[in-house]
Structures are given as C-alpha cells and as structure tokens.
C-alpha positions, 0 to 999 in steps of 0.5 A: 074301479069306478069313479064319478066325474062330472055326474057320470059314473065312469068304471075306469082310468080310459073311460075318464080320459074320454071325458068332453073338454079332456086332451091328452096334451092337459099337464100332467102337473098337479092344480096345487104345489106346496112350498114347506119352508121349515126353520130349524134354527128359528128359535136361535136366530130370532134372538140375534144375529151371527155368533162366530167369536161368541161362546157356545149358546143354546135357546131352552124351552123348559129343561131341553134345548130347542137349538144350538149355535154352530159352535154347540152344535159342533161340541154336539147340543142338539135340538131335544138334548136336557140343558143339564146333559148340554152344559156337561157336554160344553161347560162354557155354554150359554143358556138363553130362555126361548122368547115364544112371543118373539118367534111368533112375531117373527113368523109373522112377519116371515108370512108377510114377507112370504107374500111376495111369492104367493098369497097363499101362505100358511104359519106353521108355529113355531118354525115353519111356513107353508107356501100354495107356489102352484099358480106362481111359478109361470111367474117366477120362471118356474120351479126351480127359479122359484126355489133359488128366489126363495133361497136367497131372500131367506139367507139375506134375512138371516134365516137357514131354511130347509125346503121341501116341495109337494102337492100337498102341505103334509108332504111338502112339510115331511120333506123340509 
C-alpha cells in the first residue's frame, strides 16, 4: 500500500512510523472524539415537566406519535405508532401536537449549555447534539468524568439522554 505524508511517498505502514518528529510513545488516541447526545424524549419533555399522576400522554406529529410518556410507553405507545392505533391501545390517552418552534428553541438553548463542555457543538434537530470532547477531556479529568459531568447536568435539566462516543460524528450518532 502506498501513502503520501508530508510530501513524500511512503509505500507502507513502517516506512510512516519512520516519519522525522514521529515516536512511538505519540498516543494512540485519535486528534477528534465525538460526543452524541441523542434525546429520545425531547419532543415530550419540552412540553413540560414530570407526569407520574397524569394520564397517558403522547406528543403527535401529523397522525403518528413521536413520543410517549412512561405511563403510554408502559400500555405500549411508542415512537412511529398512528395515534389512531395508540389511542386504542390506551383509551384515556392525551394527544398533544408537537411544538417544533418550541424544540428548537430548546435545542438551542441545549448548545448553549453544551458550551461548558466544549465550543465545539453541533444541533442535530430535532433531538440531538453533537459535541468535538477530543481537547476537553484533560480538562475534565478525562473521558469517563466527562461523560458523568454530562450525565448529571442533563438529568438535573430535565432531559433522558442516550450518549454515544466515537471518532467521528456519524459514529458517535449511530451509537447514542
């Protein structure tokens, strides 16, 4: 195989290693790490706080329902279901119409937030950030600090978060 590094042509993995400048003991971590924080719930939890007492509510888009509290979740609502097929599952249930101006607001006030972390962050609309944690994690004491930080300022917003971490967005976005 052949590469070009540096202007010279190198036609394999040892002649790279040979590179002037190059050591062995260079960390074998990658320059960029990506921080996916993917809000399954969002559409849910923008509309208000905890419902444990309330009845069953579910957040529509059009006819298909785009979340589900944990009390319709439970009768099983789920995310893609018709709210016609949801309200027969939970006769009770409440239909709320999704407020996109609303969550994107509070995405954008999540990236705000999200700046205490980073300067590196990205909106995914309408549920998702993507956070470039390569050069901040010396900071907060490494990766796994990092990600309990995060963790905890999340959940005392009001957010479930699913994490995923990797080297690119796109990977870090498939694994949340």
């Amino acid at each position: 195989m052949r590469a070009l590094k540096g202007g010279r042509l190198f036609s394999d993995a040892t002649d790279i290693e040979s590179v002037p400048g190059k050591t062995s003991a260079s960390p074998a971590r990658p320059s960029h790490l990506w921080l996916a924080l993917y809000l399954p719930r969002f559409a849910l939890e923008v509309l208000g706080g905890p419902r444990a007492a309330a009845p069953p509510v579910a957040v529509i888009s059009g006819a298909v329902v785009a979340a589900a509290d944990a009390n319709a979740a439970r009768a099983g609502v789920h995310a893609g279901l018709s709210a016609s097929a949801a309200c027969a599952l939970v006769p009770n249930l409440v239909l709320a119409p999704r407020d996109e101006a609303a969550e994107a607001a509070a995405l954008e006030g999540l990236a705000a937030w999200a700046g205490q972390f980073t300067s590196f962050v990205s909106l995914v609309p309408p549920d998702g950030l993507l956070l470039e944690i390569g050069g901040s994690l010396a900071l907060f004491g490494g990766l796994d600090a990092l990600l309990e930080r995060v963790r905890r300022a999340i959940d005392g917003l009001g957010y479930s978060a699913r994490f995923g971490v990797a080297p690119t967005p796109l990977g870090a976005w498939l694994l949340a």
